[in-house]
C-alpha positions in Angstrom: 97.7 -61.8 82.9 93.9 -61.8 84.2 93.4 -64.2 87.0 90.5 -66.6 87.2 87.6 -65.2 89.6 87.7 -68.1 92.1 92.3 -67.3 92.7 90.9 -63.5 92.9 88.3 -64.1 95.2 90.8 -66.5 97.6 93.1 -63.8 97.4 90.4 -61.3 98.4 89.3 -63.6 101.2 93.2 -64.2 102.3 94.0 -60.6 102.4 90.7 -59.7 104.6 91.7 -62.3 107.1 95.3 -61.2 107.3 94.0 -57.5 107.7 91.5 -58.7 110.1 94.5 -61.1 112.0 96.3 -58.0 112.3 93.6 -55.9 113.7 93.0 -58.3 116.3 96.2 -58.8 117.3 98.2 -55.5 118.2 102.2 -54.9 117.8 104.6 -54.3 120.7 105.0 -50.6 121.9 108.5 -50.0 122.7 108.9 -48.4 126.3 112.2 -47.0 125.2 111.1 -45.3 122.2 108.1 -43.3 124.0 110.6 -42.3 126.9 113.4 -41.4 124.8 110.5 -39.4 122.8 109.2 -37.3 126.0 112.8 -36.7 127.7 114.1 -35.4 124.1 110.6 -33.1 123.7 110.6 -31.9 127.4 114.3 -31.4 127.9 115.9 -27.7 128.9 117.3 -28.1 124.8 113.6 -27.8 123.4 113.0 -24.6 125.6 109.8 -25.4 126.3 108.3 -25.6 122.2 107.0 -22.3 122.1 105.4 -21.5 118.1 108.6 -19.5 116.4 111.2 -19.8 118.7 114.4 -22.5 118.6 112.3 -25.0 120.4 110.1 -25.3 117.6 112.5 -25.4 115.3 114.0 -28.4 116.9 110.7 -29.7 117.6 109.5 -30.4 113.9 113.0 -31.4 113.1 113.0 -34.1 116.0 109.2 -35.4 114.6 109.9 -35.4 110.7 113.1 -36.6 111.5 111.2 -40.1 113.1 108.5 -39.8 110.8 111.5 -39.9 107.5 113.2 -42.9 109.8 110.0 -45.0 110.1 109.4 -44.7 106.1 106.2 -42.7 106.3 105.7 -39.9 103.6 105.7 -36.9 104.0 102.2 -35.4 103.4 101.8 -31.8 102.6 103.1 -32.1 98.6 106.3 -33.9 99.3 107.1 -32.0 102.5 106.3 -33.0 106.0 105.9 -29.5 107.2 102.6 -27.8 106.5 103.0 -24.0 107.1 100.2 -22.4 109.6 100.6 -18.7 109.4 99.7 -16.8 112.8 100.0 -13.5 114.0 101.3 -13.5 117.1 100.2 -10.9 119.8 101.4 -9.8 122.5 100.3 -7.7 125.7 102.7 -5.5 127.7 101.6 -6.4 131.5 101.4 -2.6 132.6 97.4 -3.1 132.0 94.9 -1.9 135.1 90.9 -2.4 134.9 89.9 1.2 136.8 86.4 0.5 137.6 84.7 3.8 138.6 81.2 4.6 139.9 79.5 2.6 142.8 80.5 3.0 146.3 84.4 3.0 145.5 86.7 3.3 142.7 88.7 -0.4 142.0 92.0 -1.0 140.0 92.4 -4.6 139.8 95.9 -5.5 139.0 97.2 -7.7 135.8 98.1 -10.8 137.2 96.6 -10.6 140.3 92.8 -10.0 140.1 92.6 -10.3 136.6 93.9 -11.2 133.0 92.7 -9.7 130.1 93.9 -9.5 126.2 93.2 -9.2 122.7 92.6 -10.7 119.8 92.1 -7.6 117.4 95.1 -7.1 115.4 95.9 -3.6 116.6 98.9 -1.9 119.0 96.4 -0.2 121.4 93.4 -1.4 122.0 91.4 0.5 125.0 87.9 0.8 126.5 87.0 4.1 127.7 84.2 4.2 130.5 82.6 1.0 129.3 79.6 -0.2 131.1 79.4 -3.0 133.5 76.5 -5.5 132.7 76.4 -8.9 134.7 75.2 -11.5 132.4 74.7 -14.5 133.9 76.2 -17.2 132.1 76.8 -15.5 128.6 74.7 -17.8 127.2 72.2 -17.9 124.4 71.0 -21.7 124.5 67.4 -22.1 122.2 67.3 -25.6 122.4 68.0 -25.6 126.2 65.1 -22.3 126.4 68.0 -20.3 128.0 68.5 -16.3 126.8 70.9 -14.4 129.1 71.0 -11.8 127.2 67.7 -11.2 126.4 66.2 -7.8 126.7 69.9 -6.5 127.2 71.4 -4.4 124.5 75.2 -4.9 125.3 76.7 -2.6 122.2 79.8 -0.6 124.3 79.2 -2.4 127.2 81.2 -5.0 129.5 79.3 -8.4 130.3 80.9 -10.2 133.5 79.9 -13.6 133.0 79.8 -16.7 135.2 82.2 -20.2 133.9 80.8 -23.5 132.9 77.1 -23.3 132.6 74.0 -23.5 135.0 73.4 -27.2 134.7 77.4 -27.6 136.9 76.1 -24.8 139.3 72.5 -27.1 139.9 73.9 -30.3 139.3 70.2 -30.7 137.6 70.2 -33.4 135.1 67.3 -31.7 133.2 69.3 -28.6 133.0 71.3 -28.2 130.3 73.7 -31.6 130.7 73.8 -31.8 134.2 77.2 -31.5 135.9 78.5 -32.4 132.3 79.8 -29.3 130.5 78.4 -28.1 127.5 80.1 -26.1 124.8 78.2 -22.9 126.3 80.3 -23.2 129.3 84.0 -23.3 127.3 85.4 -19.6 127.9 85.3 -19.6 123.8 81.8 -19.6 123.4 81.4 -17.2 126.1 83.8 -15.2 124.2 82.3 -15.9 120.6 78.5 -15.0 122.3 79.4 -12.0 123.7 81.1 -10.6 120.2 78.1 -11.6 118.5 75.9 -9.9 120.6 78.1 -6.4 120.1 79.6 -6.5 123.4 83.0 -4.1 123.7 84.3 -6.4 126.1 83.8 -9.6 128.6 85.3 -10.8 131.7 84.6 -14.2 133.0 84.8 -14.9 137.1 87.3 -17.7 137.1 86.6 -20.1 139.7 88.7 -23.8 140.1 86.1 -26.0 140.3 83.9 -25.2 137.7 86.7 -23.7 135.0 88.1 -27.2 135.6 92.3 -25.4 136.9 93.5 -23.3 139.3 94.0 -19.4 138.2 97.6 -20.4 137.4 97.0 -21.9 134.5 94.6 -18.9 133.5 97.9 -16.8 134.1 99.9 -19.0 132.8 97.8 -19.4 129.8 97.4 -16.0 128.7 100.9 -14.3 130.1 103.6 -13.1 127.3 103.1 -14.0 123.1 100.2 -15.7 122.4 99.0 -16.5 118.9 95.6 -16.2 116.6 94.8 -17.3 113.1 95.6 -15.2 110.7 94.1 -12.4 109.9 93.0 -12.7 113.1 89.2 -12.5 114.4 88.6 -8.7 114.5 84.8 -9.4 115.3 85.7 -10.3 118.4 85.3 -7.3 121.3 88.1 -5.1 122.2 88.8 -6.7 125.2 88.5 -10.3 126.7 89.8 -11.6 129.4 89.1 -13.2 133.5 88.6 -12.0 136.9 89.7 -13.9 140.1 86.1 -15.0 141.9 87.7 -12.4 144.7 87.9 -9.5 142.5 84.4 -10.6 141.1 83.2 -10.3 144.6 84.9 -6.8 145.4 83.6 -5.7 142.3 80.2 -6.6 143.2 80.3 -4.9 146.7 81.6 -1.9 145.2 78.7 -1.6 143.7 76.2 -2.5 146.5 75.5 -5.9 145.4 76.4 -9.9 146.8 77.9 -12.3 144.1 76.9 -15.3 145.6 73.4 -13.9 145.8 73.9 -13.3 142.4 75.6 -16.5 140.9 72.6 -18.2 142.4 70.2 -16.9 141.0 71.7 -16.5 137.5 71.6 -20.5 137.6 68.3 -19.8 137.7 65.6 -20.0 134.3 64.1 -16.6 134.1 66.8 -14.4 135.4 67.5 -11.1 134.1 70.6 -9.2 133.5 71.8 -6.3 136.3 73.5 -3.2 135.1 76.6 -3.1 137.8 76.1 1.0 137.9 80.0 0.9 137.3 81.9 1.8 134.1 85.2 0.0 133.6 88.6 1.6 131.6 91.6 -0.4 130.7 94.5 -0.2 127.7 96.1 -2.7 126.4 99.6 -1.9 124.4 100.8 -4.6 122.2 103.4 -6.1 120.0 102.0 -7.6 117.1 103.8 -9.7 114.2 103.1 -12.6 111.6 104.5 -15.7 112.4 104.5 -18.6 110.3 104.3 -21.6 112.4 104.1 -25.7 111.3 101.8 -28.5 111.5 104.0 -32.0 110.6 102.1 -34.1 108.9 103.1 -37.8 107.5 101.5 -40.7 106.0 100.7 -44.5 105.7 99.5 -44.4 102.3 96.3 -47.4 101.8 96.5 -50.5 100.1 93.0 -50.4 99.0 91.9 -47.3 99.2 94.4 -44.8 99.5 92.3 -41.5 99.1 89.9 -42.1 102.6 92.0 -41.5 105.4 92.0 -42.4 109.2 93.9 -39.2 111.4 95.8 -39.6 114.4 96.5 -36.3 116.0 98.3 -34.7 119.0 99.8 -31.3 119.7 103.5 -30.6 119.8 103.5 -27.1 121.4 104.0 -25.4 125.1 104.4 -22.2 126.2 107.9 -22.0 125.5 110.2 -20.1 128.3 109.2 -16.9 130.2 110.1 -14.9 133.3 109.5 -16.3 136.7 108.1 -14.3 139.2 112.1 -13.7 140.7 112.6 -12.2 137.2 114.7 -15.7 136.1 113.5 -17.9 133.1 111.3 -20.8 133.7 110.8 -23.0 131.4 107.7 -24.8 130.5 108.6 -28.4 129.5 105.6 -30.1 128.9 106.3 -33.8 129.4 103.1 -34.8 129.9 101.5 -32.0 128.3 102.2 -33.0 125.5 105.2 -34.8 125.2 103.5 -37.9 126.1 101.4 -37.4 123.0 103.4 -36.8 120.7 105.2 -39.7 122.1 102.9 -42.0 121.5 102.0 -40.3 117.5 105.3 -41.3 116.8 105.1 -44.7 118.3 101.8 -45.4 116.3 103.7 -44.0 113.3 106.4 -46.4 113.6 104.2 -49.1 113.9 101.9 -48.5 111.2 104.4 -48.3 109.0 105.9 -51.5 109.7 102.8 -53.4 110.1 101.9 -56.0 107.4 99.5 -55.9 105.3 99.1 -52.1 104.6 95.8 -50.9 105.5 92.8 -50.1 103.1 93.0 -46.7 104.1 95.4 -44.5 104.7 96.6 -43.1 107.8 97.8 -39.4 108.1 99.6 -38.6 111.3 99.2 -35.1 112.0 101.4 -33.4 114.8 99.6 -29.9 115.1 100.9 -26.2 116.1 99.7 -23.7 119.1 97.1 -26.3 120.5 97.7 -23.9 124.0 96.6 -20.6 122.5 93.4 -22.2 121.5 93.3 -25.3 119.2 94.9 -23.5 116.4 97.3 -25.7 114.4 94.4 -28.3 114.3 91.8 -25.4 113.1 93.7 -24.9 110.8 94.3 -27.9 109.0 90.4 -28.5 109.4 89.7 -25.4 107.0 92.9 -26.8 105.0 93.1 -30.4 105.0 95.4 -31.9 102.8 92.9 -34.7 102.2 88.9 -33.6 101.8 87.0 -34.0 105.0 84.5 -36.0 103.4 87.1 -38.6 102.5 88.6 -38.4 106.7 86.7 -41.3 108.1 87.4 -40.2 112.0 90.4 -38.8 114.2 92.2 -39.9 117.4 93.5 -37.5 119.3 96.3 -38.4 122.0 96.8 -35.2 124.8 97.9 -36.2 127.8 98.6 -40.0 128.3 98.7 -42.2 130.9 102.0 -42.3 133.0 101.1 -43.9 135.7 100.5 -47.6 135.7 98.4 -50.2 134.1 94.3 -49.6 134.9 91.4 -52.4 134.2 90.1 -49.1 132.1 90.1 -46.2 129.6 88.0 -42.9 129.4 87.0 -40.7 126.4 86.9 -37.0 126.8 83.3 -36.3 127.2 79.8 -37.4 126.7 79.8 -40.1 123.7 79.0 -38.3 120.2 79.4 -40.7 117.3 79.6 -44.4 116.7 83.5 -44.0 117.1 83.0 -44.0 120.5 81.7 -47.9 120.0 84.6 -48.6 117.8 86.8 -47.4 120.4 85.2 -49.8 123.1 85.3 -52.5 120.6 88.7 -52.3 120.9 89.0 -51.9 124.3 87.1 -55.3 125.2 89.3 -57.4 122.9 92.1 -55.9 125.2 90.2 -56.5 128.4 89.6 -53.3 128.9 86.2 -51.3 130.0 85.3 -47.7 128.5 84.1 -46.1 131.2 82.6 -42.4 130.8 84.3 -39.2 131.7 85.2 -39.2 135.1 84.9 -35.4 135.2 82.3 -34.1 132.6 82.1 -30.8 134.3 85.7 -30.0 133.0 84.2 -29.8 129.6 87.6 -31.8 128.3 86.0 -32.7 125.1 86.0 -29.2 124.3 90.0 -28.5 125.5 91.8 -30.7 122.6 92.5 -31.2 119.1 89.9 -33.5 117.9 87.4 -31.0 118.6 88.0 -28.9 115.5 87.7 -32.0 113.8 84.2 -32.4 115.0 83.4 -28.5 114.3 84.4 -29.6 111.0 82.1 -32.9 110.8 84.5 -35.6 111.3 83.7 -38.3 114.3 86.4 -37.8 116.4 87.7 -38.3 120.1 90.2 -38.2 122.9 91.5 -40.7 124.8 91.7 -40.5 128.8 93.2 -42.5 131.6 91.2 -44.8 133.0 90.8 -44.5 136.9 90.8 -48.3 137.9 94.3 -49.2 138.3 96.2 -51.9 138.7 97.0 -53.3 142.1 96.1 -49.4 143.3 93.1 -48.7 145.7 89.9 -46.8 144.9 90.2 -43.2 143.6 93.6 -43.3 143.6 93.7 -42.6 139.9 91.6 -39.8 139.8 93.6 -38.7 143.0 97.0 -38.2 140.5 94.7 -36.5 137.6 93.7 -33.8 140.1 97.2 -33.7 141.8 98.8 -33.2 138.1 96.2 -30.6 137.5 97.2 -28.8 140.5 101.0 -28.8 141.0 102.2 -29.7 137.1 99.9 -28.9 134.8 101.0 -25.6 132.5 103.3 -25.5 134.8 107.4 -25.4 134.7 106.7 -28.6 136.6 105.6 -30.8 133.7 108.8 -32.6 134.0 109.8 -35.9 132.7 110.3 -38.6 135.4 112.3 -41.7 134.7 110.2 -43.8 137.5 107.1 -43.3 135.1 104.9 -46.7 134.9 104.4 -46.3 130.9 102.2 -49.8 131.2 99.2 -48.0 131.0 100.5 -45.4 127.9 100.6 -48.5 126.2 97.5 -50.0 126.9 96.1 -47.0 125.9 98.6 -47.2 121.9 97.0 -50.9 122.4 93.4 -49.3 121.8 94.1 -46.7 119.5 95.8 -48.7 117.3 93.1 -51.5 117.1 90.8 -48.8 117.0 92.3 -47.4 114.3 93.7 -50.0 111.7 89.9 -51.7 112.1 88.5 -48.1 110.7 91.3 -48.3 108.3 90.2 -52.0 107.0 86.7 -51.8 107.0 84.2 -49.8 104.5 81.9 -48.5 107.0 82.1 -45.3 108.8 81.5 -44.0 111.9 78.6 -41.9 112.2 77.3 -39.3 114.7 74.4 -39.7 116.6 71.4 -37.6 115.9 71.6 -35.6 118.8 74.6 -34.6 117.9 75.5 -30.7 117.1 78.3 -32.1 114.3 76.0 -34.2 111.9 74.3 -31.9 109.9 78.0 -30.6 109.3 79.1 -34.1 108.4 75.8 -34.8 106.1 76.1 -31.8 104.0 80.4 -32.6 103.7 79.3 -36.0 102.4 76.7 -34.2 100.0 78.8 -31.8 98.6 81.3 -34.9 98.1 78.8 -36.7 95.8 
């Protein structure tokens, strides 16, 4: 029977207000849930969820097995599993950098001075007497009038290059973004610049404060199996890799010159490349296999307007188990990192699901693969989504959540890009909460998660942060516990759960993201990046192509 216009417009107006009711008003979290969620993920049982090994196989049982409970559906064509296929590489430690010429011949050791791997598909790769070129920065920059590599023909040479950017080595505001990172001072651009400028290899000088971690978690990071997109990025040079700041500085005095002298002046506009006079030779001897790892994926389908989607994101993967230095296992357990995400996907999950009325939109829920070996799993699903990017109205990513208390505040990785970032705060101040900016912009964090291959794809998209202010806590002590996680847990064994965790803040944090979300669910508009932004001609020719 056709209703009269007036009962459909009431109803209309009733089921606006009851959206809008529920947006306003967020559900309860359940502490129990998001512990029993990070014990389980973190435990000795889950090995550390390593791509392809037991622990992922428990892992993406464990999360479709909550998804399947909480009545979502599963995503990827009636599964909950979409397949990622990798091939996973991996470096016998045997390798030596011999650095000849200069005043003295150098072997830096594997491990110790230096890390370096692959990411060309092949079970030897080796450079033979490559020269040494110091670079600068490794960056090409037109918009910021910066060229390190101009006049320099690289082709079967080895650029060292200096980490972050010059604007964190300054702290100038008008150069670059200041003390703020930019995407030229993530290790992958340095990488991606250095291929495209023919170079047969690249070593960066790791140094804590402007990498953003200690060398461990270079180590860490890049020690044993690690994994690339299938078929791999063979453009990429032969070898790339780090050098500990004091093997930089050997290196340089071997060959008659001062790194700090150096670094200085490569901070500086008009500085020029300086052949080191040394050639460097190194092998690397690999293992390399196709792995097929998973991204689990679920859905809230929309009352309204099922096909436009609102993603929430976090990584299930760690680096698995590996040989301590006394030769005995360790394993990597990753409660914060990222148990407490996925944690709190699942918790969001539940909630959606059992929140009335349905949202407009959908909301996908996507728990992605090998986020540690370079944002991979969620790459992936960006060149495959299984709804179109045009029709993904934003994505909140969770990595790394707030275990220690209740604050007056949040963060969001990064400088603000989009008008998602005023959605967020929306949120925030209905809760009583302030959005404070990144606390530490020079760790270039917006550029170290998920959501940022969302943005690389065009869709407005953020992490979430602890706030600093907390609770009944004196000043700076919450960026105190940030650094002191950084430096004694983080991609470490030590990223252990702890059952004296204060999850008050975790789910202050749900509190946002779910208001956040369900109002970008409910509404019509969009968010929409801001015109300095590097993603909006990306998202403008998405939404083109769409219509």
């Amino acid at each position: 029977m056709t209703k009269p216009i007036a009962t459909i417009a009431v109803s209309v107006m009733c089921t606006f207000a009851a959206g809008a009711l529920a947006a306003q008003a967020p559900p309860g979290f359940d502490d129990a849930n998001i512990r029993a969620s990070i014990r389980t993920l973190s435990s000795d049982e889950f090995a550390g969820r390593a791509p392809d090994t037991i622990g992922e196989q428990k892992t993406i049982a464990y999360i479709a097995g909550r998804f399947k409970a909480y009545g979502l559906a599963p995503a990827d064509h009636g599964s909950y599993f979409q397949d990622v296929p990798l091939v996973q590489i991996t470096a016998a430690p045997d390798a030596t950098l011999a650095v000849a010429g200069g005043r003295a011949p150098l072997d830096l050791r594997y491990g110790e001075d230096m890390m370096v791997y692959t990411e060309r598909l092949i079970q030897t790769v080796s450079l033979q007497s490559s020269p040494l070129v110091f670079a600068g920065y490794g960056i090409v920059a037109p918009e910021y009038h910066w060229n390190d590599y101009a006049g320099l023909d690289v082709r079967g040479k080895t650029v060292v290059v200096l980490v972050n950017d010059p604007g964190y080595a300054t702290g100038d505001p008008a150069l670059f973004h200041g003390k703020a990172m930019t995407y030229y001072g993530r290790w992958t651009y340095k990488y991606e610049e250095a291929a495209r400028q023919g170079a047969a290899g690249i070593l960066i000088v790791h140094e804590t404060g402007p990498a953003g971690y200690p060398w461990a978690v270079v180590h860490n990071s890049m020690i044993g199996a690690r994994e690339e997109l299938s078929p791999g990025n063979a453009y990429r040079p032969a070898i790339e890799g780090w050098l500990t700041r004091d093997a930089a500085v050997k290196l340089f005095a071997a060959a008659g010159l001062n790194f700090e002298r150096l670094a200085a002046a490569a901070a500086r506009r008009g500085f020029a490349p300086v052949p080191l006079r040394q050639t460097v030779s190194v092998s690397l001897h690999n293992t390399v296999r196709s792995i097929v790892s998973h991204n689990v994926v679920a859905l809230v389908r929309g009352a309204a307007r099922p096909n436009e989607v609102v993603v929430y994101s976090a990584h299930w993967d760690h680096f698995g188990t590996r040989k301590g230095p006394d030769g005995k296992p360790q394993i990597f357990h990753g409660a914060v990192d990222n148990g407490s995400g996925i944690a709190s996907l699942l918790e969001l999950a539940r909630v959606f699901a059992a929140t009335r009325p349905r949202p407009a939109r959908s909301v996908l829920f996507v728990a992605t693969t090998s986020e540690e070996q370079g944002l991979l799993g969620a790459a992936y699903y960006a060149r495959h989504p299984l709804i179109p990017l045009a029709d993904t109205v934003a994505d909140l990513n969770m990595d790394v959540m707030n275990v220690y208390g209740a604050t007056r505040d949040v963060e969001v990785r990064g400088q603000a890009m989009s008008t998602l970032d005023d959605d967020l705060r929306t949120a925030a101040h209905d809760l009583g909460l302030v959005v404070r900016p990144d606390a530490e912009p020079e760790k270039g964090y917006y550029f170290r998660a998920d959501h940022f291959e969302f943005a690389k794809a065009g869709v407005p998209a953020l992490s979430i942060q602890d706030g600093t202010d907390f609770v009944g806590r004196p000043a700076g002590w919450g960026l105190a516990q940030l650094r002191d996680y950084t430096r004694f847990h983080y991609h470490k064994p030590a990223d252990t759960y702890n059952p004296h965790w204060d999850l008050a803040g975790l789910r202050q944090e749900l509190q946002v993201l779910y208001l956040t979300g369900r109002r970008l669910a409910d509404q019509r508009s969009r968010p929409q990046w801001y015109a300095d932004s590097p993603f909006r001609k990306v998202r403008a020719a998405e939404r083109s192509a769409a219509h």
